[in-house]
C-alpha positions as CSV (number, residue, x, y, z in Angstrom):
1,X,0.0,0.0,0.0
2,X,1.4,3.3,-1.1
3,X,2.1,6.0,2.1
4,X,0.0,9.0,2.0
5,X,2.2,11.9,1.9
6,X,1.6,15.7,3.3
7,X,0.5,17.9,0.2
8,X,3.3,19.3,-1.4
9,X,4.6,22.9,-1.7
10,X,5.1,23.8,-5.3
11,X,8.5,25.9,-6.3
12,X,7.5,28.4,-8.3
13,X,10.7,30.2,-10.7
14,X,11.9,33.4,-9.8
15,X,10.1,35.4,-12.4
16,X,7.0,34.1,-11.2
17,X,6.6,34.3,-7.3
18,X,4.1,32.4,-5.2
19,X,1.7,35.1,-3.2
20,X,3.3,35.2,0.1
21,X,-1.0,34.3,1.1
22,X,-1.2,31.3,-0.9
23,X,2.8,30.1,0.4
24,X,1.4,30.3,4.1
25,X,-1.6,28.5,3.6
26,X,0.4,25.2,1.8
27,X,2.7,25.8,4.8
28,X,0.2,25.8,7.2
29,X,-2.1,22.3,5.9
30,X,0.9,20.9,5.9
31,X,1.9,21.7,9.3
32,X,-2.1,20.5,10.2
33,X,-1.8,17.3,8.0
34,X,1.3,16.4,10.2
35,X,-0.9,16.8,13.7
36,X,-3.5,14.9,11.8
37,X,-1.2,12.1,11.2
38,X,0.4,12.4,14.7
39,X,4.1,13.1,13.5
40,X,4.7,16.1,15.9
41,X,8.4,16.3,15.3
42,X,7.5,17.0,11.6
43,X,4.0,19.3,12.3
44,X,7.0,21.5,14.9
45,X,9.7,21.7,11.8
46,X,6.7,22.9,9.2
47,X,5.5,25.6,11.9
48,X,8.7,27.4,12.7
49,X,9.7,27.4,8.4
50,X,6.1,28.9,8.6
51,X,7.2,31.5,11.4
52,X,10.1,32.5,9.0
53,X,8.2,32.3,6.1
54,X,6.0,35.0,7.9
55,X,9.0,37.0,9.3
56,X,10.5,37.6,5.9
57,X,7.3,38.3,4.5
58,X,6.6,41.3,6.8
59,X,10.4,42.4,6.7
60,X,10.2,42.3,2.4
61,X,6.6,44.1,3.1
62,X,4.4,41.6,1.8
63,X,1.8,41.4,4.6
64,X,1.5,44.8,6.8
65,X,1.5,44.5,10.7
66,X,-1.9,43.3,11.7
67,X,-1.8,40.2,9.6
68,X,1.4,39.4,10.6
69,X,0.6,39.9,14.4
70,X,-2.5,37.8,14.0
71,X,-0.8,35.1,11.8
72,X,2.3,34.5,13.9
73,X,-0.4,34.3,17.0
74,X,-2.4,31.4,15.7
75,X,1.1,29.5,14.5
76,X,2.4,30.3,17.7
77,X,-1.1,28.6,19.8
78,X,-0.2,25.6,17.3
79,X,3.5,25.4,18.5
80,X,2.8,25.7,21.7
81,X,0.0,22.6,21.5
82,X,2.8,20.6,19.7
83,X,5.3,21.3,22.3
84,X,2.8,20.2,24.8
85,X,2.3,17.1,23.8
86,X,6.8,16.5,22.8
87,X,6.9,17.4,26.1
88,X,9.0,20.7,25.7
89,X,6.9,22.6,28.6
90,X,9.2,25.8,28.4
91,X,9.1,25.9,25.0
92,X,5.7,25.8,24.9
93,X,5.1,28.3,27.7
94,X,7.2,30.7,25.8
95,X,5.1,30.3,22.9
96,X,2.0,30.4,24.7
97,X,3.2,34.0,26.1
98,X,3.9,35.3,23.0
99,X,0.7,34.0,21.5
100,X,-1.1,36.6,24.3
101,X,0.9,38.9,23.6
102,X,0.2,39.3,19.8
103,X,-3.7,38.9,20.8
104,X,-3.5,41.8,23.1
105,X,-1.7,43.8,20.8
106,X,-4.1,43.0,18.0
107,X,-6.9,44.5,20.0
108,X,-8.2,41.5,21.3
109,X,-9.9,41.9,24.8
110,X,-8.2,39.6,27.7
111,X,-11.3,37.8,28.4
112,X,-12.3,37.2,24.8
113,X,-12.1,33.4,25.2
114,X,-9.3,32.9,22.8
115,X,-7.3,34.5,25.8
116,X,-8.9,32.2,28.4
117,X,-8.3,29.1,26.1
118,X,-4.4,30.2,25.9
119,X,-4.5,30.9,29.8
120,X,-5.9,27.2,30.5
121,X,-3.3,25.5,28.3
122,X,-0.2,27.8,30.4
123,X,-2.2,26.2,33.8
124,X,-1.5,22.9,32.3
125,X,1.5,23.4,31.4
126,X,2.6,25.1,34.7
127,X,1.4,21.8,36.9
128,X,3.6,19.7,34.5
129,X,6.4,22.0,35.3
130,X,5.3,21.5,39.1
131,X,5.0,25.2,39.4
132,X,1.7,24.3,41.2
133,X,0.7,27.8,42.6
134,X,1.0,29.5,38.9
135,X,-1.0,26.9,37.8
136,X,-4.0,27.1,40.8
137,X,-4.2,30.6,39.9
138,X,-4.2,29.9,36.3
139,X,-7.0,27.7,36.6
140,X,-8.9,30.2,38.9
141,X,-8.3,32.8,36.1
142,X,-10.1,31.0,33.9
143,X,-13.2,30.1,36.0
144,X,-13.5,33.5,37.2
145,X,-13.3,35.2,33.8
146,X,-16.1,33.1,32.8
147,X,-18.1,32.7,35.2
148,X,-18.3,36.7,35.1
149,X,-19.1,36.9,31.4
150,X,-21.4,34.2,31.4
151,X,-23.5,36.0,34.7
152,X,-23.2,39.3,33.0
153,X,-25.5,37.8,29.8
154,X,-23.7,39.7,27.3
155,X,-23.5,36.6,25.5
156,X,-26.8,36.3,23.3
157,X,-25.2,34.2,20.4
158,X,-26.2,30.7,20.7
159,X,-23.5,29.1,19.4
160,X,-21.5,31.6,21.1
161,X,-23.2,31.1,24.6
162,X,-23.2,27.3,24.2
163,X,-18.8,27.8,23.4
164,X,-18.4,30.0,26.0
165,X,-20.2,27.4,28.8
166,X,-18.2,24.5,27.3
167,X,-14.8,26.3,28.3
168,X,-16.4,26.9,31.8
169,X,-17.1,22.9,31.9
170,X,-13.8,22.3,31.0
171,X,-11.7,24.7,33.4
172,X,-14.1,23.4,35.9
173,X,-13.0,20.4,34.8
174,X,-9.2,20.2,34.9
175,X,-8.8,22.2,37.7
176,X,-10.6,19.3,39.8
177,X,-8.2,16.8,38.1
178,X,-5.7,19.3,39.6
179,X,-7.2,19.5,42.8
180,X,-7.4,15.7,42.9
181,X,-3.7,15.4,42.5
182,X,-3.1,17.3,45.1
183,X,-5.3,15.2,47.6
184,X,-7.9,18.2,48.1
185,X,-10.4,15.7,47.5
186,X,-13.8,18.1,48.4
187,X,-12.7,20.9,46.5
188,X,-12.0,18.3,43.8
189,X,-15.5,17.1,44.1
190,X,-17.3,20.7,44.1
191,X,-15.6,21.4,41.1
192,X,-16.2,18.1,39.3
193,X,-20.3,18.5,40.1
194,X,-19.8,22.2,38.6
195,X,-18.1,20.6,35.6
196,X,-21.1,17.8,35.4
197,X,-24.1,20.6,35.6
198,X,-22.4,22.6,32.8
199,X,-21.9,19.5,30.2
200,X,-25.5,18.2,31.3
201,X,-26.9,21.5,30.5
202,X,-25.0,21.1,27.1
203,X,-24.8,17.4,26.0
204,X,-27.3,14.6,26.2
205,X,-26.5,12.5,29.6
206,X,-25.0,9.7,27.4
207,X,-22.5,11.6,25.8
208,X,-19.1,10.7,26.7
209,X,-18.3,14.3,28.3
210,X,-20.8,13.3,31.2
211,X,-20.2,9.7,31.7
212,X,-16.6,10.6,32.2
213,X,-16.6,13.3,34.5
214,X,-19.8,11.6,36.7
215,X,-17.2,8.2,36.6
216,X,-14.8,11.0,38.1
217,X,-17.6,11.9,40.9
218,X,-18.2,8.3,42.2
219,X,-14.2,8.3,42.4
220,X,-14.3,11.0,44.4
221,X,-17.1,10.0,46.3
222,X,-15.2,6.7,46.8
223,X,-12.2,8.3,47.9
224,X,-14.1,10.5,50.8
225,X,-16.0,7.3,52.0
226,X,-18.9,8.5,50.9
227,X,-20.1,4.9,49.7
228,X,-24.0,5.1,49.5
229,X,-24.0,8.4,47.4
230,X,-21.2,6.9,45.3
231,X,-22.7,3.6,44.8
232,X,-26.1,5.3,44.2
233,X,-24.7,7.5,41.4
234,X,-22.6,4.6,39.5
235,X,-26.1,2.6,39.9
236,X,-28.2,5.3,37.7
237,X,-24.7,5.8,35.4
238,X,-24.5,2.3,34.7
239,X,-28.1,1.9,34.0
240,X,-28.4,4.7,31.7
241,X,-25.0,3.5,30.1
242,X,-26.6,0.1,29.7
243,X,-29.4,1.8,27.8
244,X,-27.2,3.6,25.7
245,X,-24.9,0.2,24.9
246,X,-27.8,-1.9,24.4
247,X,-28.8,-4.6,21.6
248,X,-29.4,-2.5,18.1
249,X,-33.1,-1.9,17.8
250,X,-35.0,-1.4,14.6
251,X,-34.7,2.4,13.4
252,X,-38.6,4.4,13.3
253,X,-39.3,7.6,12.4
254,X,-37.6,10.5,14.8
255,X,-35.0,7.4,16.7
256,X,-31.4,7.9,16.3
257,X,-29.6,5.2,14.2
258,X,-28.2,2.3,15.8
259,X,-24.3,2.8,16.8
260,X,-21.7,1.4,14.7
261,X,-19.6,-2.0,16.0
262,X,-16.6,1.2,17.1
263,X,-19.0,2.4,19.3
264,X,-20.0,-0.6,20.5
265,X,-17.1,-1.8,22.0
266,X,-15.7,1.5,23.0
267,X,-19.3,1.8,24.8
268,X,-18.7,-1.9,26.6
269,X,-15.7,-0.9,27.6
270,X,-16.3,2.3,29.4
271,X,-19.4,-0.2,30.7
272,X,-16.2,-2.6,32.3
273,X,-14.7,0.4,33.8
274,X,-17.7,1.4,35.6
275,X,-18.2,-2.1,37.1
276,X,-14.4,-2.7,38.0
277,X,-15.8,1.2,40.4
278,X,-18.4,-0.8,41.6
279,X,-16.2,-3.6,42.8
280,X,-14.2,-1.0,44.8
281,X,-17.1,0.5,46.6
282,X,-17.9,-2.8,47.4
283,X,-14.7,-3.7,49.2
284,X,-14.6,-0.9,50.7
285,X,-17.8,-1.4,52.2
286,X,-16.8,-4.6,53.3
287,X,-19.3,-7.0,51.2
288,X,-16.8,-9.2,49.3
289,X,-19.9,-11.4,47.8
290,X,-20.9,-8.5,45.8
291,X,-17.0,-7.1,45.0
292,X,-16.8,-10.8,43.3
293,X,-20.0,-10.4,41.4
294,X,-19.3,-7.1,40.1
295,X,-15.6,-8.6,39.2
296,X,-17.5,-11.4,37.1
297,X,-19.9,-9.0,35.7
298,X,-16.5,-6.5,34.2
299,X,-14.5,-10.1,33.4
300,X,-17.4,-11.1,31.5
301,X,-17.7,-8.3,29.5
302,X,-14.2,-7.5,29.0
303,X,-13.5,-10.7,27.5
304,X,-15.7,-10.3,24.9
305,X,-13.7,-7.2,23.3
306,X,-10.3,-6.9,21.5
307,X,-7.3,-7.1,23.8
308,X,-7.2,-3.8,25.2
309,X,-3.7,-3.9,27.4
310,X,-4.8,-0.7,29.5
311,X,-8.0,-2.2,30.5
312,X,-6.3,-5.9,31.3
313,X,-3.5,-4.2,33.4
314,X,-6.9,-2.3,35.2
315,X,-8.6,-5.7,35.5
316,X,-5.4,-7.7,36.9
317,X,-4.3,-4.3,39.2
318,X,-8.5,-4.2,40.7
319,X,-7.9,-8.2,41.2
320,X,-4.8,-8.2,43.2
321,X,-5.6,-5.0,45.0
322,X,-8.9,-6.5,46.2
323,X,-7.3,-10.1,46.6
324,X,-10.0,-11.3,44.4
């Protein structure tokens, strides 16, 4: 089978120059056809020969100072998000930074949420740099600009509106993950509810949004030895998870279509998870019958899919550690 290959840029002679317009653009799907693809190392080389690209452009003046500003801000977001995930944190901060900086001076206001978005990836990137007090108050930042905009309902724009709440669900979201690191368990939990009533209010209560983050709230709920709320909330998740994983029913007028096989087993094995919670609550409770049944239940189903090694070393770590 032949390799797909990034499009190409095409050389153009001397006496007929590419636009430096059209130049950035092939520079810039390329760059996105290489995060597509996963090949980072490739998608940071394309970006900064974009940068250049860019800087010689505006020093040659090709493009005047606004579209430069603006340009070298959005290639800078996607460096930064590349550097992320290469694991160059400084790198990436540095980017981030700058990618501010050209917003601001582009007139952009600091709570536009292009600004907040920035500000939640430098959070991120400050707890893996273990700066953890930059990053609480990068997190708070975040909540608080949001929260404010959102209460002041100078958002009318649906689409708007509904972007604006998502990126409250999700600083809600990873600052309880943070929280939860840090063994403030409560504080995790507040914020993990906050997170839940924001992607309820936006997404149906099967999407995966919610089932994750109310999976996160029984662990939580585990955690503080709160069992009977915990166990009453995995009850209703499971039960409307089972609904949602079901056998394929005929299609009538106004029903959804049946899932495809994917999302079958990706739905059966989120459904394994959540009984491999339920056999925790249940040791810690002290009923070992029902740990055991629960254990059966996830074997049973996790058997059925393809060899998953993440969810076998979950199965076998969940055995040993309840000396099943």
């Amino acid at each position: 089978m032949q390799a797909i290959e990034p499009p190409r840029i095409q050389v153009l002679s001397n006496d007929e120059p590419d636009d430096p317009s059209v130049i950035t653009k092939k520079l810039f799907a390329r760059s996105v056809w290489h995060i597509v693809h996963s090949e980072f190392a490739d998608a940071d080389r394309e970006l900064h020969r974009l940068l250049y690209h860019l800087a010689e452009s505006y020093r040659h003046q090709q493009i005047d100072s606004s579209t430069y500003t603006e340009q070298r801000g959005r290639i800078c977001s996607e460096l930064a998000s590349v550097n992320l995930i290469l694991g160059n944190y400084s790198q990436a901060e540095a980017l981030i930074k700058q990618t501010v900086q050209d917003c601001v001076h582009s007139g952009l206001d600091i709570t536009d949420a292009v600004i907040v978005e920035l500000s939640l990836k430098l959070a991120l990137i400050y707890e893996r740099l273990g700066r953890l007090e930059e990053c609480a108050i990068g997190f708070r930042y975040c909540i608080g600009t949001q929260e404010r905009k959102l209460a002041s309902g100078s958002v009318t724009d649906p689409e708007q509106l509904a972007n604006e709440k998502a990126l409250l669900g999700m600083s809600y979201n990873y600052f309880s993950q943070f929280l939860y690191t840090q063994n403030e368990l409560t504080s995790a939990l507040e914020y993990a509810r906050k997170a839940l009533s924001v992607a309820l209010d936006l997404y149906p209560a099967t999407h995966p949004n919610c089932i994750h983050i109310e999976s996160d709230v029984v662990a939580m709920l585990t955690d503080l030895n709160q069992l009977d709320e915990a166990r009453s909330a995995l009850k209703h998740l499971l039960a409307r998870y089972e609904d949602k994983s079901g056998s394929a029913r005929p299609v009538t007028l106004g029903q959804s279509k049946p899932e495809t096989a994917d999302e079958n087993l990706a739905n059966e094995e989120i459904r394994c998870q959540l009984l491999l919670q339920f056999v925790l609550i249940e040791i810690k409770s002290g009923d070992l019958t029902n740990a055991k049944r629960r254990y059966t239940e996830a074997e049973t189903v996790c058997n059925k899919l393809p060899i998953t090694p993440d969810l076998q070393t979950r199965m076998q770590k969940t055995k040993r550690a309840c000396h099943l």
